[in-house]
Structure formats: structure tokens, C-alpha cells
C-alpha positions as CSV (number, residue, x, y, z in Angstrom):
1,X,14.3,-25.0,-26.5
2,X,15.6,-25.6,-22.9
3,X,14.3,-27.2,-19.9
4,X,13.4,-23.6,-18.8
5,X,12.1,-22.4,-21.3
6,X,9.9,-25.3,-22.5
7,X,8.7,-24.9,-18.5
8,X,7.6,-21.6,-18.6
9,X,6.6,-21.6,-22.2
10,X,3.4,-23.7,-20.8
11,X,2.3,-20.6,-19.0
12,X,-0.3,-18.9,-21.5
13,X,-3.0,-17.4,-19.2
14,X,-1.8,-13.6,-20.2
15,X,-2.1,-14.8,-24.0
16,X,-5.3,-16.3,-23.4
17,X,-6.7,-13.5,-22.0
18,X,-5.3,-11.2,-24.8
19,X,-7.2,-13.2,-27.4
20,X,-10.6,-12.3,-25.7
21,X,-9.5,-8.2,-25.7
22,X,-10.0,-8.1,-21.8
23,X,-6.3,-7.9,-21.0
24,X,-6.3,-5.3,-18.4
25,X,-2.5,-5.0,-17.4
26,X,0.4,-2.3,-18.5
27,X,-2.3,-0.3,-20.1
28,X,-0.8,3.0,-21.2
29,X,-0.8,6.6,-19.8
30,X,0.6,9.2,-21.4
31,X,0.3,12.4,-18.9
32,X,0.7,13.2,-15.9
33,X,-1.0,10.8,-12.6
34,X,-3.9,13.2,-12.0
35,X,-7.9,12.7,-11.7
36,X,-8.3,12.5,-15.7
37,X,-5.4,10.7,-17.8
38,X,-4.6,10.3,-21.5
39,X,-4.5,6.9,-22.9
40,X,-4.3,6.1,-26.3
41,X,-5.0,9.7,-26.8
42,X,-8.5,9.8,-25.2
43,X,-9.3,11.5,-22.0
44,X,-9.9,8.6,-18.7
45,X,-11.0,9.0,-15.1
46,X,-8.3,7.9,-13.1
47,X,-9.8,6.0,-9.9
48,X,-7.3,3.5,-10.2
49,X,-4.1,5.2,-8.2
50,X,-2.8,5.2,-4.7
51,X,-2.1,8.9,-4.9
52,X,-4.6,9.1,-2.5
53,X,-3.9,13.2,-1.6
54,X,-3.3,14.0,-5.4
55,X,-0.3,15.7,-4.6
56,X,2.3,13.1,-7.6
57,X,2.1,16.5,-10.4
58,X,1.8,19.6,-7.2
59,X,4.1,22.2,-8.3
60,X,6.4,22.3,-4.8
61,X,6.9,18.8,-5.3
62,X,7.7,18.7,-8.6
63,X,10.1,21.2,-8.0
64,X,11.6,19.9,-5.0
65,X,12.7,16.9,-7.3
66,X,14.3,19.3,-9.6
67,X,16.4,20.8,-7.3
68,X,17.4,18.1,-6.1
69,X,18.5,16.5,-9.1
70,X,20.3,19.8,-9.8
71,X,22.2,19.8,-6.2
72,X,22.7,15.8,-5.6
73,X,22.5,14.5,-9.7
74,X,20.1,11.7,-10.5
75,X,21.5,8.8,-8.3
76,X,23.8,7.9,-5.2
77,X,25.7,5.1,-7.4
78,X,25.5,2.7,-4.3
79,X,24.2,1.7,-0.9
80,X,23.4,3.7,2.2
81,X,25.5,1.3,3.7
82,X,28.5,2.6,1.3
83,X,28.6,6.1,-0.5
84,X,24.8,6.4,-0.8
85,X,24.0,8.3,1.8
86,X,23.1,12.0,1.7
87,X,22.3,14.9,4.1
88,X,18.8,14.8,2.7
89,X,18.4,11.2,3.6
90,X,19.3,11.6,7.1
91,X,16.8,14.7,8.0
92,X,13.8,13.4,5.9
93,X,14.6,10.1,7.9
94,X,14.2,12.7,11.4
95,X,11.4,14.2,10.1
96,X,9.5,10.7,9.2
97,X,10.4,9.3,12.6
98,X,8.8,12.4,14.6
99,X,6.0,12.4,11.8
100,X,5.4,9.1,13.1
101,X,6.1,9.6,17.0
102,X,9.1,7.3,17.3
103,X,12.5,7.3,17.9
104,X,14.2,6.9,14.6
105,X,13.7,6.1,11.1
106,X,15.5,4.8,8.0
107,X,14.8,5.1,4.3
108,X,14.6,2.3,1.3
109,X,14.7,2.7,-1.8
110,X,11.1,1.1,-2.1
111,X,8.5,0.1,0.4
112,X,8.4,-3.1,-0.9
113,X,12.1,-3.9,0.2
114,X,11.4,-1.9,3.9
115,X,9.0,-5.5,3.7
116,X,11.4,-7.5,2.6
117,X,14.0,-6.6,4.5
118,X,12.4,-5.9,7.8
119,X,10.5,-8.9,8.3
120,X,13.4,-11.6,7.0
121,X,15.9,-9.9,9.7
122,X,14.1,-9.0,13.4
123,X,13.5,-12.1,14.3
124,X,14.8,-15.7,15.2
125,X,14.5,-19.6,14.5
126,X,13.3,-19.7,17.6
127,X,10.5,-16.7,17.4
128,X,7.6,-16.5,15.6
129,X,6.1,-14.1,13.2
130,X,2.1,-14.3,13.1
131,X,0.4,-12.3,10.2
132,X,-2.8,-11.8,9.0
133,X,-4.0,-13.9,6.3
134,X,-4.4,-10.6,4.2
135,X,-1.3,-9.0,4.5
136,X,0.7,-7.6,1.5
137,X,2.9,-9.7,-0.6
138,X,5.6,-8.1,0.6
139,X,5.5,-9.2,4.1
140,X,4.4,-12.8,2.8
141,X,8.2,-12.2,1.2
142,X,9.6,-11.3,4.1
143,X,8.3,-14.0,5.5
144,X,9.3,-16.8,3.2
145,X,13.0,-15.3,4.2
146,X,12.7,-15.8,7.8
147,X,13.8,-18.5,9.7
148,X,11.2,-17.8,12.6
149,X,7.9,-20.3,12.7
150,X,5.0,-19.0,10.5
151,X,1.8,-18.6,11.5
152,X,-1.3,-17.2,9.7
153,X,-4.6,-16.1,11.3
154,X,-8.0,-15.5,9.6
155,X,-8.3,-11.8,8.3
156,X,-8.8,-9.1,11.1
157,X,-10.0,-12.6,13.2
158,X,-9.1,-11.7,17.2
159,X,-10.3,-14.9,18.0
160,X,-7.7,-16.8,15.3
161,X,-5.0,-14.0,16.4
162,X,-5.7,-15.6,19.9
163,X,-5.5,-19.0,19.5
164,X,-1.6,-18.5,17.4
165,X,-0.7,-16.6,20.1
166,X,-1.5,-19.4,22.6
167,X,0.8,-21.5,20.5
168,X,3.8,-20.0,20.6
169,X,6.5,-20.3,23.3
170,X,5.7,-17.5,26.0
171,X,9.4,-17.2,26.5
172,X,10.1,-16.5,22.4
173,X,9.3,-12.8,21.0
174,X,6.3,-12.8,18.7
175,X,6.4,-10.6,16.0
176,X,2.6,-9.7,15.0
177,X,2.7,-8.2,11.5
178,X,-0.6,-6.4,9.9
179,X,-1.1,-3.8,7.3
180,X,-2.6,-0.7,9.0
181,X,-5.4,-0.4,6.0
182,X,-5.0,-3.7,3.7
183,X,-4.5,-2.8,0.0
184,X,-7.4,-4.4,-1.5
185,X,-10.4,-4.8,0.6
186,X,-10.2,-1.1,2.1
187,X,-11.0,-2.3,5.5
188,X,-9.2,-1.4,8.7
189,X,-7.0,-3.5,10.8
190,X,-8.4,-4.1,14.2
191,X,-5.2,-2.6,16.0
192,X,-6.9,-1.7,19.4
193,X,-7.3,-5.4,19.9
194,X,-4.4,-6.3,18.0
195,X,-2.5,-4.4,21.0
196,X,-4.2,-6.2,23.8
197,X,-4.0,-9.7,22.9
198,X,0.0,-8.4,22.2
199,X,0.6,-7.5,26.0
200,X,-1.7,-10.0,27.2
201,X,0.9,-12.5,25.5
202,X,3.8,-10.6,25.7
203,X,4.3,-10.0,21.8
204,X,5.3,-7.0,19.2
205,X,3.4,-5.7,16.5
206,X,4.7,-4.2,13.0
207,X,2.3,-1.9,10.9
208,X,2.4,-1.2,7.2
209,X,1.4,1.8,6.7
210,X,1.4,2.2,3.3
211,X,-2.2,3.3,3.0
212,X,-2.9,4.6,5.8
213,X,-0.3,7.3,5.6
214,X,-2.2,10.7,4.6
215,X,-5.6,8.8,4.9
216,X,-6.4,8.5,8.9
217,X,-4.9,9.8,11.7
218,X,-3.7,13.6,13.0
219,X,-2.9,15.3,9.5
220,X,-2.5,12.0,8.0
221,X,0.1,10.2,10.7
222,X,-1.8,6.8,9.9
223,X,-3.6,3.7,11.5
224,X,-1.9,4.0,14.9
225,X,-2.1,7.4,15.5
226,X,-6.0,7.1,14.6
227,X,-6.1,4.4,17.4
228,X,-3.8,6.4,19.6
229,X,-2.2,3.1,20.1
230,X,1.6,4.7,19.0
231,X,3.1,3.8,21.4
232,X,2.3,0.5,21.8
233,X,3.3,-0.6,18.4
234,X,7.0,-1.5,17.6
235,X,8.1,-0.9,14.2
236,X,5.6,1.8,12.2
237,X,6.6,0.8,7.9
238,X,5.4,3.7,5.4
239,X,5.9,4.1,1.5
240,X,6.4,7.5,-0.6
241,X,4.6,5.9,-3.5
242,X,1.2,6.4,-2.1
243,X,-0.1,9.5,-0.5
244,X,4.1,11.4,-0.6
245,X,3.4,11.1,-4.3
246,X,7.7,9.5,-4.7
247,X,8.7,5.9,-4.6
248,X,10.4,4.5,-1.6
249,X,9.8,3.2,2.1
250,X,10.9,3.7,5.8
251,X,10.7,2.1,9.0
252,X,10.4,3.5,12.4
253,X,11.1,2.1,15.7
254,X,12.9,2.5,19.0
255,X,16.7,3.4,18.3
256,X,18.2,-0.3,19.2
257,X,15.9,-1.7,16.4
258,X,16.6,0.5,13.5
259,X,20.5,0.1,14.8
260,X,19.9,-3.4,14.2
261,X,18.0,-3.3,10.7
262,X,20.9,-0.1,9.5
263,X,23.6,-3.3,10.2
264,X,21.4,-6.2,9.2
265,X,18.5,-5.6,6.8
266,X,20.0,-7.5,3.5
267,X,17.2,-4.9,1.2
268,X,19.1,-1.9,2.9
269,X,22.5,-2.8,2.8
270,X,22.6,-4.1,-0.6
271,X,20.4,-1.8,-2.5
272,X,21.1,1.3,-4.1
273,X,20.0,3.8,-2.1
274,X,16.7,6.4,-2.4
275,X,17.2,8.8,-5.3
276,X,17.3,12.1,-4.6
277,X,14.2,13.5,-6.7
278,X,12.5,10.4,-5.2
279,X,13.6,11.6,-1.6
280,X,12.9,15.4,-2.3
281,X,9.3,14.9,-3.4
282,X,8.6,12.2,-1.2
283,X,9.7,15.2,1.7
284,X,7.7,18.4,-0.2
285,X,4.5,16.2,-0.1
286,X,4.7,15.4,3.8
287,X,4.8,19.0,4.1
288,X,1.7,19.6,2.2
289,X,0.5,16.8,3.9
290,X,0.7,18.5,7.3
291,X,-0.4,22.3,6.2
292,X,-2.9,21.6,4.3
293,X,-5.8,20.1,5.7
294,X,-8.1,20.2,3.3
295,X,-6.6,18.1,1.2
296,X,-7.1,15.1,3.3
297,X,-10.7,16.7,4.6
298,X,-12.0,16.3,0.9
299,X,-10.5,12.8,0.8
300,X,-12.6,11.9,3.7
301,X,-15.8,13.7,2.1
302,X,-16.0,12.3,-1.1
303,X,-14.9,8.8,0.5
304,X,-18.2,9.2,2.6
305,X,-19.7,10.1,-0.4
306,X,-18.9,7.5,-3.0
307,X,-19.4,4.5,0.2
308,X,-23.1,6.2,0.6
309,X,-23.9,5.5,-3.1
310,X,-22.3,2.3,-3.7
311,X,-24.3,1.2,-0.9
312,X,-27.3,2.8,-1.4
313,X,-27.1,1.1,-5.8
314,X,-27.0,-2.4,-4.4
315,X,-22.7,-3.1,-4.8
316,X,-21.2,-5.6,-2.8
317,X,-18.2,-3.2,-1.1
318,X,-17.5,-5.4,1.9
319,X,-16.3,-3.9,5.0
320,X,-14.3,-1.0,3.8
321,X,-14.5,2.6,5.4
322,X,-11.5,4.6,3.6
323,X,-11.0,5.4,-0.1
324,X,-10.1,2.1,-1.0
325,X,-13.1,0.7,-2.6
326,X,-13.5,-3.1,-4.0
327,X,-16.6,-3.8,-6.5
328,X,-16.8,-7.3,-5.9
329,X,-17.2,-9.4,-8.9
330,X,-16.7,-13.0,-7.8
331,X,-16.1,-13.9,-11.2
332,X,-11.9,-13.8,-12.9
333,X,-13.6,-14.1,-16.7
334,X,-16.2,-11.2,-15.5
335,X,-13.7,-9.1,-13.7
336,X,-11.9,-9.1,-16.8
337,X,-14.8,-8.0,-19.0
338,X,-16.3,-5.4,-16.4
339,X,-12.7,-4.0,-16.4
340,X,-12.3,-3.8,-19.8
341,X,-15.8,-2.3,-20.7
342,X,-15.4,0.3,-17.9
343,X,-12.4,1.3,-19.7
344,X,-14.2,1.6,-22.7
345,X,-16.7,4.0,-21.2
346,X,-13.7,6.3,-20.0
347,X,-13.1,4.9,-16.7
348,X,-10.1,3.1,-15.3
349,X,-9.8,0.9,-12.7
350,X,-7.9,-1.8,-11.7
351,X,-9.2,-5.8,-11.8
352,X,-8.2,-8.1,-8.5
353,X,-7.7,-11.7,-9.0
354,X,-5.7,-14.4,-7.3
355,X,-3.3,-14.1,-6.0
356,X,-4.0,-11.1,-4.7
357,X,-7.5,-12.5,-3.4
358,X,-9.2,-15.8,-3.5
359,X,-10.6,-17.0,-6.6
360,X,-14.4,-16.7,-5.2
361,X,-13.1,-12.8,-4.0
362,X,-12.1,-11.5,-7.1
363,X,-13.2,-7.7,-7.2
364,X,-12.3,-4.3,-9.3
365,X,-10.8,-1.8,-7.1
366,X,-12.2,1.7,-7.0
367,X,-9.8,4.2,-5.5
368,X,-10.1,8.0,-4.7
369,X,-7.8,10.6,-5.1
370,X,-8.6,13.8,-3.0
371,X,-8.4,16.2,-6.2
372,X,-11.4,13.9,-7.3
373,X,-14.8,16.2,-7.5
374,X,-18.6,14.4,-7.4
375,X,-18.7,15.4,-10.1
376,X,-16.5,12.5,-11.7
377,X,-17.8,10.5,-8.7
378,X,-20.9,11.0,-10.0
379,X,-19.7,9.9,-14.0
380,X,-17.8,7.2,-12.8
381,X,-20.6,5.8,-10.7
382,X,-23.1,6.1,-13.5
383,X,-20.8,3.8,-15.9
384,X,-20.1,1.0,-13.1
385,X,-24.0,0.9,-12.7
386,X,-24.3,0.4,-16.4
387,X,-21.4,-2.3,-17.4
388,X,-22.0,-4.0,-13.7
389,X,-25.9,-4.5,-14.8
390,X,-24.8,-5.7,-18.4
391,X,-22.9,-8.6,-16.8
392,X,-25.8,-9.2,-14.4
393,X,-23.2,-8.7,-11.6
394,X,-25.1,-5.9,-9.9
395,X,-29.0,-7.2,-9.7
């Protein structure tokens, strides 16, 4: 065995967990992403997707991705930067940008790399780039590429946001970097704020979108536009794998910066560039998105909904007010087990340990889909009740 090998061959936590039969990753489904999935042949209430407007098996975008697969073939064959670029990029890249209300926009071939790429490039070794504690691991990435200063404040903390912000130089940019609606605790960034302490000191803000698109705002335009702080922000990031029901990523800005990132974001340049199914769909579902409603006016009702019970039952939810749900656990070996005996009941959702929170945070993450009824609220609800009381997490 090699040095490498014997390394890595000391990492056993996945086996461990295996041999208690709570393993809780790469489970399975075998139809379609909808409300109710098949796993190992048995029926499943899905509340553990980001298809937040249920629009990943709607017929016009299915069919978009057809066509174009029939018209453009399955792939580009290389960058965006090279021979990857097609007609279809450029006007969904127009459309996203006005979707948005900025300038321009361009297209990656996952939001994770819009991250990536975004965050490592924009700024200087003189600069700074200040993000909240809680931000996704993509911009941590991006980060760790950069060779600005780093700086961290406490989670949706004004006051810690402050007192970076005093650090810095006042004559270097400062690039503040937040998600719009973070991933795992639900919750809301404090952008209002965000944007004063960022003219009061002279800085620029980036916002991940990625949950926030088809959640909040004017027919689903995100965080900012629910603020109506647009205009203020910078650089708008948004993903296709969420609520456009694709995979991908974009990132709008002001003309000069996405000039900049089209020449100089390493993800863009030297990635293969969005397929065209993936780019289709992603492009049918932002136009269900904006024509119907409804769709995101259920969302918001059975959010209200579900919040109201889990509250009202005695669960610890934290400060979330969108479909994003945590069930906090506080407890990796009883995550595991609540996890895996929720499955068992006929409900899946997904387990949150470190590092995607602290070990004393650890949670299960219960997500809504707006094609969910109360009905299956109502199911699913009824079995959390019952596994969280058998593990004497809920009192």
C-alpha cells in the first residue's frame, strides 16, 4: 500500500456508520424528482429536494430539453471561451440578466463553479473579501483561491459585519459576500443592512441566490428584489438546479464586471460549457416561473403552514421563514438514526452534520416543494413527531 493510500485508508467514519444501518448518503431513487419517489421499490415523500417550484418532471420543460438535444446534440465539446458557445446561451444569458434587473449575465456550467470562479477572480491582494460565517462551501472555495485578505463575521451579525469593515483599508474595494437565503438554516440574510454598512464603508456586495430564486421576490426575482435593494448590490449569482429545475449557474452584474469574469473567471474559461438540455429547461422553467403565480403562491402557503405546526409541536426550527426547514437534532449519532427511521416510515429527508454546520448544530433538513399538498405535510409531520419523540429529541 502507498503513502496515499495507507493515509486515507485511516478514514473509516462512512464504514462506521454503515455498520450501525444509519448511513443516510446516495440513497437510491428510481423515478422521477417529484413530491412521492420510488426507492427500493416503495413509495417516499420527497421533502428532501431543492426543486422548490416542482417544476424538474413539468412537461414544457421536459420538452424543451428534448428539442434541444434534437437541434444542438447533447454537448458543446468545449468551453464558452472556445467552440461552446450557442445562440441559446447568449439569450437565456439576456433573459436572466433582465430577470434579475442588471446589465448582463453569463452562464456556468454549475452554480457551484459561478462560486468558484467569481469569488477567486474580482478581487486583489490588496482587497478584501468579508463573508458571513455561513456561507456556502462554494464561496468558502472561492475564497481559499483568492489572494485578497479574508475576513469572516458572525452569521447575519451587523455588528461583526461592522467591526470587519472598520478593519479594512478604506482606500481597498471590499467585497461583502452572503447567500441571499443560506442553504441550511432557512433564514434570511439581513441585506437591507448589509447595504448600509456597504456605502457607509464604501464596499460591494455579492448575493447567492441560489435559494432565493423562485422563492421571494416579484415572481420569484430573489432576496434583493424582496428588499428592493437591486440596485445596490453588485454581482446577483443564481443556480438552475434549484427552483429552474436544470443544473448550472449565472452571474449578473454591471457590463465592465461580467467583461472582466468572461476574460478571467478560471471555472468559465476552462470548463465545458452549459449543455443544451440543461440550458433549455433551465429557460422553460423561468418562464413558468414568471406566468404562473400560483406555483410560488402555494409555496408560500404551505411554507406558512408547515412553520405554524412545527412551532406550534414543540421543534426547534431556528430563525427560518422560507421552505427551508431545519429539525434541529444537536446530536451526529441521533441525526443519523432520526434520519434513518424517518426513512423507514416513508419519509425522506436529508441529515446535516459538520461540516456543513457545527457539531452542537447538527439538524435534518425539511424542504418543501410547491406541488406538495397538506396533505403529505400533514403525513410527514405526523412521522417526525413520532421518530423525534422515540429519540427523546422532541420533549
Amino acid at each position: 500500500m502507498g503513502l496515499l493510500q495507507e493515509k486515507l485508508a485511516k478514514y473509516d467514519l462512512p464504514q462506521r456508520v454503515k455498520a450501525k444501518g444509519v448511513y443516510p448518503y446516495f440513497r437510491c431513487i428510481e423515478s422521477e424528482q417529484n413530491t412521492e419517489v420510488i426507492m427500493s421499490g416503495k413509495k417516499v415523500l420527497m421533502f428532501g429536494s431543492n426543486s422548490y417550484l416542482g417544476l424538474t418532471n413539468h412537461p414544457k420543460v421536459i420538452e424543451a430539453a428534448v428539442e434541444a438535444t434534437r437541434k444542438y446534440g447533447t454537448g458543446c465539446a468545449g468551453s464558452r471561451f472556445l467552440n461552446g458557445t450557442l445562440d441559446l446561451h447568449l439569450e437565456f444569458e439576456k433573459e436572466l440578466a433582465e430577470f434579475v434587473g442588471k446589465e448582463d449575465a453569463i452562464i456556468y456550467s454549475t452554480g457551484f463553479q459561478v462560486n468558484l470562479g467569481v469569488v477567486s477572480c474580482v478581487t486583489g491582494r490588496e482587497d478584501y473579501i468579508i463573508c458571513d460565517e455561513l456561507d456556502h462551501a462554494s464561496i468558502v472555495e472561492g475564497r481559499r483561491l483568492s489572494f485578497s485578505n479574508i475576513m469572516k463575521f458572525k452569521h447575519n451579525d451587523m455588528n461583526s459585519l461592522e467591526k470587519e469593515l472598520q478593519k479594512c483599508k478604506p482606500e481597498a474595494i471590499k467585497l461583502i459576500v452572503v447567500d441571499g437565503v443560506f442553504s441550511m438554516e432557512g433564514d434570511i440574510s439581513n441585506l437591507p443592512e448589509i447595504v448600509r454598512l456597504a456605502k457607509k464603508y464604501n464596499a460591494s456586495i455579492m448575493v447567492d441566490e441560489a435559494h432565493g430564486l423562485g422563492v421571494l421576490g416579484e415572481q420569484g426575482r430573489g432576496t434583493c428584489n424582496h428588499f428592493g435593494v437591486t440596485k445596490d448590490v453588485d454581482l446577483v449569482m443564481g443556480t438552475f438546479s434549484k427552483s429552474l429545475a436544470a443544473i448550472g449557474g449565472f452571474i449578473a452584474g454591471d457590463e465592465s464586471i461580467i467583461n472582466y469574469l468572461r476574460h478571467n473567471s478560471r471555472s468559465y474559461i476552462f470548463s465545458a460549457s452549459n449543455t443544451p438540455a440543461a440550458t433549455a429547461a433551465a429557460r422553460a422553467a423561468l418562464q413558468i416561473m414568471k406566468t404562473e403565480p400560483e406555483r410560488i403562491a402555494h409555496l408560500w402557503d404551505i411554507t406558512n403552514y408547515s412553520l405554524n405546526r412545527f412551532r406550534e409541536l414543540g421543534f426547534e426550527i431556528g430563525n427560518t421563514s422560507t421552505p427551508i426547514i431545519p429539525l434541529y437534532v444537536r446530536d451526529m449519532e441521533k441525526t443519523f438514526m432520526v434520519t434513518k427511521m424517518l426513512f423507514d416510515e416513508g419519509v425522506f429527508v436529508n441529515p446535516v452534520i459538520p461540516p456543513a454546520c457545527s457539531p452542537e448544530d447538527t439538524l435534518v433538513r425539511f424542504a418543501l416543494m410547491a406541488t406538495h399538498s397538506k396533505e403529505q405535510i400533514d403525513i410527514a409531520v405526523e412521522k417526525l413527531v413520532k421518530c423525534f419523540k422515540a429519540l427523546d429529541i422532541l420533549k
